[in-house]
C-alpha positions in Angstrom: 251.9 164.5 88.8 253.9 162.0 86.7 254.4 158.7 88.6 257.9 159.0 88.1 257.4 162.1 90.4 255.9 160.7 93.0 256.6 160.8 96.8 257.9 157.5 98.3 255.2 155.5 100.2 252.5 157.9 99.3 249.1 156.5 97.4 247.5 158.0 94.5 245.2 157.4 91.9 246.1 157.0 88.1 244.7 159.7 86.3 245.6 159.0 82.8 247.9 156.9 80.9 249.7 157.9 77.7 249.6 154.9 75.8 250.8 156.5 72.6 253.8 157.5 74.2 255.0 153.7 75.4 256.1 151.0 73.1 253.0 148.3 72.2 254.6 145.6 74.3 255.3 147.8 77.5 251.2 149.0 76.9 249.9 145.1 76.4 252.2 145.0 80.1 250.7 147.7 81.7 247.3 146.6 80.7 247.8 143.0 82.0 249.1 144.4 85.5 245.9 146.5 85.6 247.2 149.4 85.2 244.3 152.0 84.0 242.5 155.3 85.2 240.9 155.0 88.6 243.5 152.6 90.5 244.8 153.0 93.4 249.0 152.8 93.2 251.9 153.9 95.7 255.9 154.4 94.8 257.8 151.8 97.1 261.6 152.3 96.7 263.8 153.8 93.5 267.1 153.0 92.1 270.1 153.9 94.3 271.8 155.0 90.7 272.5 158.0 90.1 269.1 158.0 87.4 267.2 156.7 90.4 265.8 153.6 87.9 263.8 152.0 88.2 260.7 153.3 90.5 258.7 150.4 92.5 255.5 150.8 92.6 252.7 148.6 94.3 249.4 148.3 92.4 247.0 146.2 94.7 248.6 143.6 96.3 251.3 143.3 93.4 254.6 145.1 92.9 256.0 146.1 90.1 259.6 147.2 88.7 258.9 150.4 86.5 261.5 151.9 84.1 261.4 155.9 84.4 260.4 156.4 80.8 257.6 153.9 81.5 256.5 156.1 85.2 256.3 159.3 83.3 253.6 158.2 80.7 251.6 157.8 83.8 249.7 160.5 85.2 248.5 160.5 88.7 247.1 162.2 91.4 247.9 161.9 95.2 245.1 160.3 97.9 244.1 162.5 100.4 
């Protein structure tokens, strides 16, 4: 499931990233916020806009403002 997809306040696990389909600073971003396969994230609150943009999302004890585009490169898979 696509991290823009994802339930509010439900965790999952990041699955896979497509870096190739990000721009090289939003990757370098990602990266530094420890974004990468195997870590645990949760969707916190959307836009109120009709796009619903952007998603937050919290990724250990941060939180972070993600763009849709951004979301959908990642690839995740909900916590039992």
């Amino acid at each position: 499931m696509q991290l823009d997809l994802l339930p509010l306040n439900r965790m999952a696990v990041i699955r896979t990233i497509d870096w190739d389909a990000l721009p090289d600073q939003e990757g370098h971003r990602l990266r530094a916020l420890g974004f990468e396969p195997g870590v645990a994230i949760e969707a916190l609150h959307k836009g109120i806009l009709m796009w619903r943009d952007p998603v937050a999302v919290r990724v250990g004890r941060m939180t972070v403002a993600l763009r849709n585009n951004v979301a959908a490169a990642i690839d995740c898979e909900l916590s039992a």
